[in-house]
N, C-alpha and C positions, 0 to 999 in steps of 0.2 A: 556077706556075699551079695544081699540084692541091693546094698549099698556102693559096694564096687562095679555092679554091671548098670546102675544107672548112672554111674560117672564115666562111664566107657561107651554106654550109650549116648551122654550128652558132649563128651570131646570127641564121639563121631559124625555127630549130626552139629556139632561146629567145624568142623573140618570140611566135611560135605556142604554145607554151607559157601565158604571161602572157594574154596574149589571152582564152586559151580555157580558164582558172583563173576560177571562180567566188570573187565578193568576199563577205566571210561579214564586214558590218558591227557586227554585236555579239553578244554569246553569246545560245543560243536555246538555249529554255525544255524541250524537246523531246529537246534532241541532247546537252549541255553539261551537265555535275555542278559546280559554285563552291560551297569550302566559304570563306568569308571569314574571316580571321584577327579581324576584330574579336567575331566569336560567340564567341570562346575563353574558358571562363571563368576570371574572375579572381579574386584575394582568399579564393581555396578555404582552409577550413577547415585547421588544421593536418594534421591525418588524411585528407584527400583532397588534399594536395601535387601529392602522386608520380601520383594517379589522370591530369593535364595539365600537360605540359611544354613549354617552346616558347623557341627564341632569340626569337621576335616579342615574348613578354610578360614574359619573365625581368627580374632585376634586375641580371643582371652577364650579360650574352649573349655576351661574347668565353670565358664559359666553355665553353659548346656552341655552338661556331657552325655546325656543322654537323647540329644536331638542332631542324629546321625545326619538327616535329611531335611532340608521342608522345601517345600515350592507353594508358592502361592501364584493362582494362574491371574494374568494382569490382562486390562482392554487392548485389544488391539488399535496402536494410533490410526488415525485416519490421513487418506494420502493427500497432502496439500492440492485443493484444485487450482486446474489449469486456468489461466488466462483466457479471456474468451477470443483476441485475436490472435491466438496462438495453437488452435485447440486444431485449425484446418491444417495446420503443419507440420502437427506434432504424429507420429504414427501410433496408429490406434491400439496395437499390441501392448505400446506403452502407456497408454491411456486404460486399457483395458486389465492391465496384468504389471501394475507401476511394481507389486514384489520379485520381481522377477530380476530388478534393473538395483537393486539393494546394498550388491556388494559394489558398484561397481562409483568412482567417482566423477565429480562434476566435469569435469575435463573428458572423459571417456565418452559422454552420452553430448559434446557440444555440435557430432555429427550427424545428431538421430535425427534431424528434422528432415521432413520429404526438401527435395532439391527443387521440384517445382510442384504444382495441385493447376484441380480444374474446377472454378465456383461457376452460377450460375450469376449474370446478373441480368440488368434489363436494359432492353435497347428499343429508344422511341426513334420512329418513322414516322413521315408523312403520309398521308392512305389517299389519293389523288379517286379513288372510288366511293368513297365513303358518302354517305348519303347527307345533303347539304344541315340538316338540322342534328346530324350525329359531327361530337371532334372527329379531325380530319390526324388525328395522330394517333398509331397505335403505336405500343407496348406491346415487347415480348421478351421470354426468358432466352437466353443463347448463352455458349460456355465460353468461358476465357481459361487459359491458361495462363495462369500466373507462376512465375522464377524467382526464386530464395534470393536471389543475387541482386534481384531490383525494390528488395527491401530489406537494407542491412540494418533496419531499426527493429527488425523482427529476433538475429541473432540476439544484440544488444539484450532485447527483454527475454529472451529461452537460458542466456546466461545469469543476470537476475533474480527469475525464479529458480535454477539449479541450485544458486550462491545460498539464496536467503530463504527459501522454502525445503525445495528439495533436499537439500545437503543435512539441515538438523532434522528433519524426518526421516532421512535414511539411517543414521545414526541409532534414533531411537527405536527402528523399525529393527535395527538387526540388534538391538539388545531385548525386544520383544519375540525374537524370533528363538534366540537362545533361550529364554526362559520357557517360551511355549513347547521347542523342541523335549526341554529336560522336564518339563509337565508330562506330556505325552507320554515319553518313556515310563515314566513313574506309573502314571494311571495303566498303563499297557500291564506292567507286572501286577498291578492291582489288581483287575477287573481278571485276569488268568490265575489268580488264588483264590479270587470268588467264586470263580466258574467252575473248577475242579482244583480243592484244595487238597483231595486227596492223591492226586498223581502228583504236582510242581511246589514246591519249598522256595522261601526267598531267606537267603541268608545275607550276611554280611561279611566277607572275605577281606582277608589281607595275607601279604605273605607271598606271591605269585612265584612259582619256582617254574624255571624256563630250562628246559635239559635236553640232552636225547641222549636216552641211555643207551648201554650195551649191545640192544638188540636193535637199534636206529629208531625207536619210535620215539617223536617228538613228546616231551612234555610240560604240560600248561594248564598246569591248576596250583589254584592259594591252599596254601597248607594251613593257614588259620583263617577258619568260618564261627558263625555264629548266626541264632536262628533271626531273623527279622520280620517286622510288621509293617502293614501300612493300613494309615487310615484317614478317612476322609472327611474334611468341616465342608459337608457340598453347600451351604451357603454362601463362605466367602469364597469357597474353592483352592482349601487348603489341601495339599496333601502331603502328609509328617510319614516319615519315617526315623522307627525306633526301634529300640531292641522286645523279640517276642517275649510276652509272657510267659513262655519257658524256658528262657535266659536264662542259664545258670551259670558259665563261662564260656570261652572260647576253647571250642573244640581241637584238637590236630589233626587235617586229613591225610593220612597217607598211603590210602588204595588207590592212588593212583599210581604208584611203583611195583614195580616187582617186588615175590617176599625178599630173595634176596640180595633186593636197595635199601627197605624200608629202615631206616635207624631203629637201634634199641637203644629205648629213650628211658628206660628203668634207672632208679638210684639217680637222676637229676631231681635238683628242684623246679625241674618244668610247673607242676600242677601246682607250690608256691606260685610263681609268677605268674602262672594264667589267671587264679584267684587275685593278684594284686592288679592283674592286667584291667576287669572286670567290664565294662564298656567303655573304655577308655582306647579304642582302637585307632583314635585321634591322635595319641601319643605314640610316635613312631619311635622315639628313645627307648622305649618298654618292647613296644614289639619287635626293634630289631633286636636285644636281648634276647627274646626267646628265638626269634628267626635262627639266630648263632647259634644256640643250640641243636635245635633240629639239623641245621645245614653243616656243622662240624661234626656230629658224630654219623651223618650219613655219608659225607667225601671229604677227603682229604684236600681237595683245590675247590671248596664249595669260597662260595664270595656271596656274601649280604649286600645288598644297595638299597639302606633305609630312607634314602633322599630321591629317589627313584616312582614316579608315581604310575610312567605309564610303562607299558610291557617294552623290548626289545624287536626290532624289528624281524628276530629269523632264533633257531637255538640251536647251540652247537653242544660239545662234548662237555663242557663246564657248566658243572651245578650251580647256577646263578637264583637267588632269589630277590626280587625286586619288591619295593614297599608294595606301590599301587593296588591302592583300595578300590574295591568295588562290591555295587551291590547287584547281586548275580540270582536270576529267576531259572530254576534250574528244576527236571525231573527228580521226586525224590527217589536217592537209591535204596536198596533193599536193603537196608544193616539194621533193623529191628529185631529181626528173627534172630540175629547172630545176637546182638546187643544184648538178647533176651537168653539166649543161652547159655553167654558168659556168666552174667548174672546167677543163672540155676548153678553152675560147675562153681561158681565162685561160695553159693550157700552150700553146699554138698562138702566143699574141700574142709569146715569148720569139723568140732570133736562132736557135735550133739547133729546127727542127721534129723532137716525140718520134713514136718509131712507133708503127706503127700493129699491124689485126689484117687480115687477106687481107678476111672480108666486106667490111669499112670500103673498103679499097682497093677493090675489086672495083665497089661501090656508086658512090664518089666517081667510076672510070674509066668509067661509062657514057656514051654520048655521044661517046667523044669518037675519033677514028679509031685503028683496030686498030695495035701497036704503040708508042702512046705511054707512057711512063713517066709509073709510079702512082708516089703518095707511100712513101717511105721507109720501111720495117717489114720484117717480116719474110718468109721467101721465099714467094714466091709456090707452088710448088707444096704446099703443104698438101696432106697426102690420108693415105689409111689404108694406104697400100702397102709402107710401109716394109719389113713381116712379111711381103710375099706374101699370100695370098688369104686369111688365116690370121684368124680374129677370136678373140679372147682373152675370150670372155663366161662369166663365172666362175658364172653364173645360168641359170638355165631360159631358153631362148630360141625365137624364131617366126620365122615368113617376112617377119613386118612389122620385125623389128626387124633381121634384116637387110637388106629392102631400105634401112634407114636406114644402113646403113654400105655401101652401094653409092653412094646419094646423095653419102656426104661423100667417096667416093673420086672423084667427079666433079666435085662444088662446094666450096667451103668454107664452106655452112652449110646447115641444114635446118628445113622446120620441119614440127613433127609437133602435130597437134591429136587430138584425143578424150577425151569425157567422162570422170569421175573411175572409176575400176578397170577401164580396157581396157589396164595396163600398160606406162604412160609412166613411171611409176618405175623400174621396174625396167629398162627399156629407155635411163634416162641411167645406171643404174648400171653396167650391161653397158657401154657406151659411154665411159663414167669409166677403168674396168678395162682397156679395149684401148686409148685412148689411153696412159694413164700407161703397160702394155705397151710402148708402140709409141714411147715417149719424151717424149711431146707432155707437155705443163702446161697442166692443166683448171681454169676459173674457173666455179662454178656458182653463178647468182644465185636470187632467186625472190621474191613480191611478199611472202611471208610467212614468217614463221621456221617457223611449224609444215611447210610443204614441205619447206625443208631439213633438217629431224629427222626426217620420213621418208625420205624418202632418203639421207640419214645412216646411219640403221637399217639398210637395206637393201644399204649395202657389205660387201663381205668385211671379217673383223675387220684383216686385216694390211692392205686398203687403206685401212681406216677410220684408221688408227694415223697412215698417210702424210698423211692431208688435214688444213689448216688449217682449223679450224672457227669459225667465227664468223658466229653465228644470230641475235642482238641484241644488245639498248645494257642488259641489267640486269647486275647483278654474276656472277650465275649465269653467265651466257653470258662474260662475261671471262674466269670464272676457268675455262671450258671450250674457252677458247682460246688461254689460257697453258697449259692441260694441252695441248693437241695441239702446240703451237709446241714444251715442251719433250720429248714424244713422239718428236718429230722429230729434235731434237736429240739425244737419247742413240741412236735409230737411226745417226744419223750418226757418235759417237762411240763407236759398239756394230762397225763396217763394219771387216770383216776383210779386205779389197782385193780387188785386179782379178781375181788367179790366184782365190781362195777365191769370189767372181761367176763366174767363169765356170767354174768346175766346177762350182757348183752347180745354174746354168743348163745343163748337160750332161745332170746328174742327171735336175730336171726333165723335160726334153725326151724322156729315156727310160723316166721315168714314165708322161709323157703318150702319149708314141706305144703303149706298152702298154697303157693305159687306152681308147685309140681301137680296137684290135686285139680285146681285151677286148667293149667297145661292138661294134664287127662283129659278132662272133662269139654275143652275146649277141640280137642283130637277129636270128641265122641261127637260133638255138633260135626264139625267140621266131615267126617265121615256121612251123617246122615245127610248134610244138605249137599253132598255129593251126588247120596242116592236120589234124593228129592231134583239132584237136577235134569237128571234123564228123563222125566214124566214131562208130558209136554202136556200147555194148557191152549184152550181156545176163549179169548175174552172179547167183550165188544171193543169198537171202533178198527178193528184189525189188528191187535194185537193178538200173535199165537208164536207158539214155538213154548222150550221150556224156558223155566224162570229164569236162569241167565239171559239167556234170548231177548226175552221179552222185558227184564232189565235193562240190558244196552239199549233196548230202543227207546227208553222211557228216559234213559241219560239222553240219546244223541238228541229228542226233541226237550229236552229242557230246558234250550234258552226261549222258545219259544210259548212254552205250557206252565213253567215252573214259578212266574210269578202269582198265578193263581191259586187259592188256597185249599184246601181237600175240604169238601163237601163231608157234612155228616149223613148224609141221606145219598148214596150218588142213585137212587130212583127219582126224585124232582128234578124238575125241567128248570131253567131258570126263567125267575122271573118277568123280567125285562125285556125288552125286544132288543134288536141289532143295533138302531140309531140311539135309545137310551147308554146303552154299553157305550159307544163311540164318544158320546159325552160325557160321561164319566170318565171314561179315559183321559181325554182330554181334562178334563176338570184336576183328575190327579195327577197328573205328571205336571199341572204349574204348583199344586199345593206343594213346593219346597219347603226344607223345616225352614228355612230361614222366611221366606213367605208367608207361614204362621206365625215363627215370632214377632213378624212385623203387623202382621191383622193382629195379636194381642195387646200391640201397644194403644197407651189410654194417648185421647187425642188431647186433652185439656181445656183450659175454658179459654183459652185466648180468642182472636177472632182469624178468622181466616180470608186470605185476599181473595180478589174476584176470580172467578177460573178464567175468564179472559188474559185479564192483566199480567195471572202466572204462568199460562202457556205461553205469554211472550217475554216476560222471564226465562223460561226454561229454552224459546228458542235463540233468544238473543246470547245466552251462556253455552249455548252448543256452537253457534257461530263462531265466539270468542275463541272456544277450543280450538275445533277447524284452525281457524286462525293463527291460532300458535303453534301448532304441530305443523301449518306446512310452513312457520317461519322458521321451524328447527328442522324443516326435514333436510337433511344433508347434511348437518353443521354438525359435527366434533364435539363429542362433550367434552375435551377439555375447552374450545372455544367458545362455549356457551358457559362454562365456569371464570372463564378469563371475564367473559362480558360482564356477568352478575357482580362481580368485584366493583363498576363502577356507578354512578348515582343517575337516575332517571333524565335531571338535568344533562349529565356529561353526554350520555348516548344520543339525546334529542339532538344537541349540536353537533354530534358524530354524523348524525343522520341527516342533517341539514346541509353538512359541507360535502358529505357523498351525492347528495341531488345538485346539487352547484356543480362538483364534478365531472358526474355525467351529463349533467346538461353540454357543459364544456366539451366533454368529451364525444358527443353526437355534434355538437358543429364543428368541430374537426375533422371528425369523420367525412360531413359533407364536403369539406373544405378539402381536406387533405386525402382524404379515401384510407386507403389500409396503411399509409406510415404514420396516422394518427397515433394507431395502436400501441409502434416503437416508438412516436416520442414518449409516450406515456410513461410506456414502463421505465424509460431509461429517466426521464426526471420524477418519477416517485422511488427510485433508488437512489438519487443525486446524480445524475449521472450528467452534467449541463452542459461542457464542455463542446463537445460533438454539434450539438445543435447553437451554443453560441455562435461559434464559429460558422458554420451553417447561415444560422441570421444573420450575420455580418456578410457574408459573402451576398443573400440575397439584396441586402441593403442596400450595397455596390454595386451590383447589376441594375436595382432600380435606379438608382441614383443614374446610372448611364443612358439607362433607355430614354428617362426624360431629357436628359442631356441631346441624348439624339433625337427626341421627338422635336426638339426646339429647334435643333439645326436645321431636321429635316422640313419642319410649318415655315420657314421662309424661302425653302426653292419652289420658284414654280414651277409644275408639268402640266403641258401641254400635247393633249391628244390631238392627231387629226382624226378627222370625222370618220372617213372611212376605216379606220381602224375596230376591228372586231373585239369589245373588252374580253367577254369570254375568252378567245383564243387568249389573247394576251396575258390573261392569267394564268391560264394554261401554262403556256410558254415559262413565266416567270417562276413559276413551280419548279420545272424539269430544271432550271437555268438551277435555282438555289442547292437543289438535290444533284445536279452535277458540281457545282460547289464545293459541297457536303466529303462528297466522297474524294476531294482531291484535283478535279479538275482544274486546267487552267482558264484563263479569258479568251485565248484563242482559240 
């Protein structure tokens, strides 16, 4: 009888379960991360290989069959620079944001350049006021407007670098872009299973059934999933994905249909093939097999497309299922509960009913008349009495946490509610520690692993040692639950027998009872210097109030007072006057122990130089210092390790051709004034060209001017007397400066 009302109770509360399970028809947009296998790219360049890996797109996949994923994140290239007589034409968007211009080809961008720009350059004048001992020529900056079209050797070199620079950098730029994008992705679902592993699942799907059933709702979910990992080599910046450490096949989902779409897939060898399937999700021959299954005995016009990666652009009235794989970051749904109660209906339905636990009995005997026999388990008196009134709570404890172990000495179960830090942790830990005391075997669940790692945390080390741990489904949590299983194990294989327990348990016991005696007796002080704190005292120097009181005040002056030692007499006066103290003080605060150790060293018999001769020693090597610290001050330590590389010799002649330099370079300066500065730079880069050419043209003008000085030294001019030079020069000025600007001779 109470066997059949716990099977009637548990295919109610799997029913109600279903029921009252929300159907999530296709992944949403919103909630749902799908990275699709067919984005993966392919044909990668020899030297971006290793950047994507994948059994989906390999050529031999039985090599890695279990290396679903990899990405390895790569440098981003660097954008070919600009030409320097190119840079004022080029627009600065593209200068500034060259990924932007990536997809697009050489031909496309031959029109970016500005049409025409405005430089500044310099325009010498005659200055006809300028003061007779100042030049009579100034310099000034004015803008030109310069036109694309008056220099078609500018097109020429913008086509050049597109050709030979830009074009193989954009190339490698968007096959950088593709790996970083599918990086991204990857770490996205990562870094959201970190964060809350307890709400989002990453599986690995294939299978995608694209429908709209009978009632017009669209659907669009893979009917074969499988759980997935990821994980992280953050040095070289690997990220693998593979199948989770609770892989055990590939699942069927089919709550995304109606019940009555779902196929009955009983009496196939489905769960053969899924087994042979195993993580081989790379072999689409295997999976469209089982697809055929699923998809033939749910519709009659169902159609497989195992060459099929990506989805269909819309879904109509045909049950279509398409290969394409993906690895899909998704909320997990609620099928535990149910999972778990198949499971119970599933142990129930055998001939030997298994036991139970006292609440379960307890729950199932309601109703029914006092004295009838509950199902089969374990004894009914459960309770905390075993020890006597005695609770074994290894932690701080309160009135609320005992009344919770008053409760379980009456019922066998309790339940305790309140928000997060009113000390329900520590209160199952205390509770953990007097069972296991008390003999009993604790199973503690929780909706999320992060609960159980707190309160993990929170047991004593040596009951933490005793507990089976097992917090989740990643590899991390396995291999922390084959450490406590084998934990356990060498406890048991460490256990020195009955007599050696139960002395030690002797021990204890007369530890503890000393430790409570202890505690009394420590209540009893504790109570009297309570009373003792109300009596207030009056003491010299202005201390009064009661002893707490007058305590804090003796802390708050203690940086002050507390290097001094406590007198055995405090009626004598000290000895010493004010300016004695002051010197002593001072005296001690330089005796440092290292100050003593050094007055204890033996000086030896050597002799010792003049104290002249070595305070100019000691000033000359402080100089030296100085010396060197502001020759490094600025300088780079790697360029100060580049230096040391070469030989004392090498740098003296470095440093000899740098003062030759500069010398050079200060009479140019005078000579030339500020374009000294761009020859420089331009021929310590090689840059000759510009200024050959330059020289040469000066070379040519000189060459003329003497040419015409010569012409000019055999005409003669003839002033008459009357004539005013002044003016006349004057005059010849304005003449040259109308010249200048265009005029004619009339």
């Amino acid at each position: 009888m109470a066997g059949d009302k716990t099977k009637a109770l548990l295919s109610f509360l799997k029913e109600t379960a279903r029921i009252r399970q929300k159907r999530i028809s296709a992944y949403r947009k919103d909630a749902d991360k799908l990275l699709w296998f067919a984005e993966l790219p392919r044909d990668l360049p020899q030297t971006w290989r290793d950047a994507c890996r994948s059994a989906f797109v390999a050529d031999n996949p039985a090599e890695i069959p279990t290396l679903w994923l990899e990405v390895r994140k790569k440098r981003k290239p660097l954008s070919p620079p600009l030409p320097e007589h190119l840079r004022d034409w080029v627009p600065q968007k593209f200068q500034d944001h060259p990924d932007d211009y990536i997809y697009k080809e050489p031909d496309e961008l031959l029109d970016l350049l500005n049409e025409e720009i405005t430089v500044l350059v310099e325009k010498r004048s005659s200055d006809p006021h300028a003061p007779p001992q100042e030049p009579r020529i100034s310099v000034e900056q004015v803008a030109e407007v310069r036109r694309l079209k008056d220099y078609p050797q500018l097109e020429d070199a913008w086509l050049s670098y597109l050709e030979n620079e830009w074009k193989p950098w954009a190339q490698e730029m968007r096959t950088w872009k593709q790996i970083e994008d599918l990086y991204e992705k990857v770490d996205f679902m990562r870094r959201r299973i970190e964060e809350a592993e307890e709400r989002y699942e990453l599986i690995l799907a294939v299978g995608l059934l694209q429908w709209r059933d009978p009632t017009g709702t669209a659907v669009k979910r893979h009917l074969l999933t499988a759980p997935a990992e990821i994980s992280l080599d953050a040095a070289p910046g690997v990220l693998t994905v593979g199948p989770a450490a609770s892989f055990e096949k590939f699942r069927v989902e089919l709550d995304m249909l109606e019940l009555q779409d779902r196929p009955r897939l009983e009496g196939s060898d489905l769960e053969d093939r899924l087994e042979e399937l195993d993580v081989q999700a790379w072999d689409n021959e295997k999976v469209a097999e089982i697809l055929r299954i699923i998809a033939n005995k749910a519709r009659p016009d169902a159609q497989v497309y195992e060459d099929i990666w990506t989805p269909f652009d819309r879904e109509d009235e045909t049950f279509r299922v398409v290969y394409a794989p993906a690895l899909v970051l998704r909320e997990r749904r609620p099928t535990a509960y149910e999972e778990l109660i198949s499971r119970f209906l599933k142990a129930f339905e055998g001939k030997s009913i298994p036991s139970t636990t006292a609440p379960w009995e307890r729950f199932v005997s309601e109703g029914e008349p006092l004295g009838s026999p509950c199902l089969g388990g374990p004894n009914d008196d459960f309770d905390l009495n075993n020890a006597g009134a005695r609770l074994f709570f290894p932690l701080p404890t309160n009135d609320e946490q005992r009344r919770i172990a008053e409760r379980l000495r009456a019922r066998p179960y309790v339940l305790v509610k309140g928000p997060p830090g009113t000390g329900k942790s520590q209160a199952i830990a205390n509770l953990i520690c007097h069972l296991l005391a008390t003999g009993e075997r604790v199973l503690v669940t929780a909706h999320a692993p992060k609960a159980l790692t707190v309160l993990r945390e929170r047991l004593p080390a040596d009951i933490r040692d005793l507990c089976v741990t097992a917090l989740g489904s990643s590899r991390e949590d396995y291999v922390l639950l084959e450490h406590s299983v084998r934990g356990i194990l060498s406890r048991k294989n460490e256990w020195k027998g009955e007599a050696w327990a139960r002395a030690e348990i002797d021990r204890l016991e007369k530890e503890l009872c000393q430790l409570q005696n202890e505690s009394a007796e420590v209540d009893r002080q504790l109570r009297e210097c309570r009373e003792a704190e109300t009596h207030p005292h009056v003491l010299w120097a202005g201390y009064q109030g009661t002893a707490a009181q007058i305590a804090r005040q003796v802390v708050k002056e203690s940086d002050a007072y507390g290097w001094f030692p406590e007198l055995t007499d405090d009626q004598n006066r000290c000895p010493l006057e004010p300016e004695d103290i002051v010197f002593l003080a001072d005296v001690h605060a330089a005796l440092t122990e290292a100050h003593l150790n050094e007055l204890q060293l033996e000086i030896g018999t050597f002799s010792l130089p003049d104290p002249g001769e070595f305070a100019q020693a000691i000033d000359n090597l402080t100089a030296a210092e100085r010396a060197a610290e502001a020759a490094q001050a600025g300088l780079p330590e790697e360029w100060l390790g580049a230096l040391q590389q070469f030989s004392e010799e090498n740098l003296n002649e470095c440093n000899k051709f740098l003062k030759q330099l500069e010398e050079h370079a200060a009479w140019a300066t005078r000579v030339l004034g500020n374009l000294a500065a761009e020859i420089l730079k331009d021929l310590l880069v090689a840059r000759y060209d510009r200024w050959d050419r330059l020289a040469q043209e000066v070379t040519d003008l000189i060459e003329w001017i003497y040419a015409a000085r010569e012409r000019a030294g055999t005409a003669p001019i003839d002033l008459p007397s009357n004539v005013d030079e002044a003016k006349l020069l004057a005059d010849t000025r304005r003449r040259l400066e109308h010249f200048r600007k265009g005029g004619g001779a009339g």
